[in-house]
Every structure is written in structure tokens, then in C-alpha cells.
C-alpha positions in Angstrom: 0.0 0.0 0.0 1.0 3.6 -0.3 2.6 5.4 2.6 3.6 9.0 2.7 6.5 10.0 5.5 6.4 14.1 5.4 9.4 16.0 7.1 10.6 19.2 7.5 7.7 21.1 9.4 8.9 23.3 12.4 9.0 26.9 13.8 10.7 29.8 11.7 10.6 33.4 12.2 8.8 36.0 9.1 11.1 36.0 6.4 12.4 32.5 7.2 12.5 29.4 5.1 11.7 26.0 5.6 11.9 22.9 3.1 9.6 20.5 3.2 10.0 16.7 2.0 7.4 14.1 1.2 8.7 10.5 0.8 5.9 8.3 -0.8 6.6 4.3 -1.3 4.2 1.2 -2.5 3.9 2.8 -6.3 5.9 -0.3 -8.7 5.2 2.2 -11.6 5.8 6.1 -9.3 3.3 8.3 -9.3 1.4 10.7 -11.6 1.1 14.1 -10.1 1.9 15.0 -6.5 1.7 18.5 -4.1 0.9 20.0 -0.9 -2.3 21.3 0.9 -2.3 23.0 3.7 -4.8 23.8 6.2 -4.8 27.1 8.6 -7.0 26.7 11.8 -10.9 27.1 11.2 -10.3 27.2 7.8 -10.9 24.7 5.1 -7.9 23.1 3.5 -6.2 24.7 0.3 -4.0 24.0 -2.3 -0.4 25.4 -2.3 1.3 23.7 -5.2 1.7 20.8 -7.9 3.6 19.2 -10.0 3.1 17.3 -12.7 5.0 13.7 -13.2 8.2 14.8 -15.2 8.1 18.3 -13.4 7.5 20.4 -16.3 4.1 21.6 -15.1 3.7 23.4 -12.2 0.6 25.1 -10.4 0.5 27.9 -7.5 -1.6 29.4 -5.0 -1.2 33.0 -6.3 -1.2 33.6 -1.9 2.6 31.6 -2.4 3.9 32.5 -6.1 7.5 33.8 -6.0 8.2 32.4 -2.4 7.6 29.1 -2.2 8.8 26.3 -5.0 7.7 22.7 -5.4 10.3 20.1 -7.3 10.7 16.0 -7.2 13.0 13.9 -7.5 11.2 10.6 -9.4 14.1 8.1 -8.4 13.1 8.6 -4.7 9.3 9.2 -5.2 10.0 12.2 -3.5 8.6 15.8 -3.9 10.0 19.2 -1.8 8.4 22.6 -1.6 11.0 25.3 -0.7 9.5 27.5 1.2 11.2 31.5 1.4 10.0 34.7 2.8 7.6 32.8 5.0 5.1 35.1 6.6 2.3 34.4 9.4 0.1 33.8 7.3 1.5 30.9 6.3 1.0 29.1 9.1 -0.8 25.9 8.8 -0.5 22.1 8.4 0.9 21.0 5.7 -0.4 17.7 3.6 1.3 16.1 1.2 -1.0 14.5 -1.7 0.3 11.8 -4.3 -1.2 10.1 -6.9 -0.6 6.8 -7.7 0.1 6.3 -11.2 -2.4 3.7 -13.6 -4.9 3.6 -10.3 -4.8 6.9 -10.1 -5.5 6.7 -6.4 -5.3 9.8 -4.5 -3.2 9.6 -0.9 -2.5 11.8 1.8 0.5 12.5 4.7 -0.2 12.7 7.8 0.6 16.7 8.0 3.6 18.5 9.2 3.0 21.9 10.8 4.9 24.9 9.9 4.6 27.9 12.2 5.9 31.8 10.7 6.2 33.5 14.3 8.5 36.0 15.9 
């Protein structure tokens, strides 16, 4: 079955970075596109970036263009989002999302929470 280990989540200061990592296993033929969610506190959960399988398409939350960048690296089934000039608002848990290529299955992390505070 497919597991997701997320890593990278922590406290940083405005106008810190953090990177985050999303290891995903149980895929014999990878996965299709993959990204990150996030969910603030009372609000509902929102997209912050994809990534299509060989990379060359991207997507954005216009809230996170310019700052934060998501890449993969298809030999680990891993997939990063750099995160610079973080700001408060940015605070939130972060979910990594896969999806399983010819099943097309959709799977989640368990979250990692990144907190912008001074």
C-alpha cells in the first residue's frame, strides 16, 4: 500500500524558510502528479502547489507565487516545496498529496505543521 513520510515542518521566524520533503513508497510504476495542501486553523484546507509527473508543469496558490517552490525527484518518489520569505500567514498544516500512477488513487500525509512566528 502507499505510505507517505512528510518531514521538514517546524518553527521559523517571518522571512524565514523551511523545506519541506514528502517521501511516498508502495507505487511499482511512481506516481502521476503529487503537491501540498495546507490547512490554517478554522479554515478549510487549500491547495499550495503541484507538480506534474516529469516536473514540467507546475501550479500555484497565487497567496505563495515567488516564495515558495515545489520540485521531485522521481528516483526517490520524492517531492519538496522550498519555502522563502515565509510570513504568518503561512502558518498551517501541511499535507502532502500523491497520486498513484495507472490507479490513479489519491493519498495523503499525515501533516507537518509549519509555524511563521517571531
Amino acid at each position: 500500500q502507499v505510505q507517505l513520510v512528510e518531514s521538514g515542518g517546524g518553527l521559523v521566524q517571518p522571512g524565514g524558510s523551511l523545506r519541506l520533503s514528502c517521501a511516498a513508497s508502495g507505487s511499482a510504476f511512481g506516481f502521476n502528479n503529487m503537491g501540498w495542501y495546507r490547512q490554517a486553523p478554522g479554515k478549510q484546507r487549500e491547495l499550495v502547489a503541484t507538480i506534474s509527473r516529469g516536473g514540467s508543469s507546475t501550479n500555484y496558490a497565487d497567496s505563495v507565487k515567488g516564495r515558495f517552490t515545489i520540485s521531485r525527484d522521481n528516483a526517490k518518489n520524492t517531492v519538496y516545496l522550498q519555502m522563502n520569505s515565509l510570513k504568518p500567514e503561512d502558518t498551517a498544516v501541511y499535507y502532502c498529496n500523491v497520486q498513484r500512477a495507472l490507479t490513479n488513487g489519491e493519498y495523503w500525509g499525515q501533516g507537518t505543521q509549519v509555524t511563521v512566528s517571531s
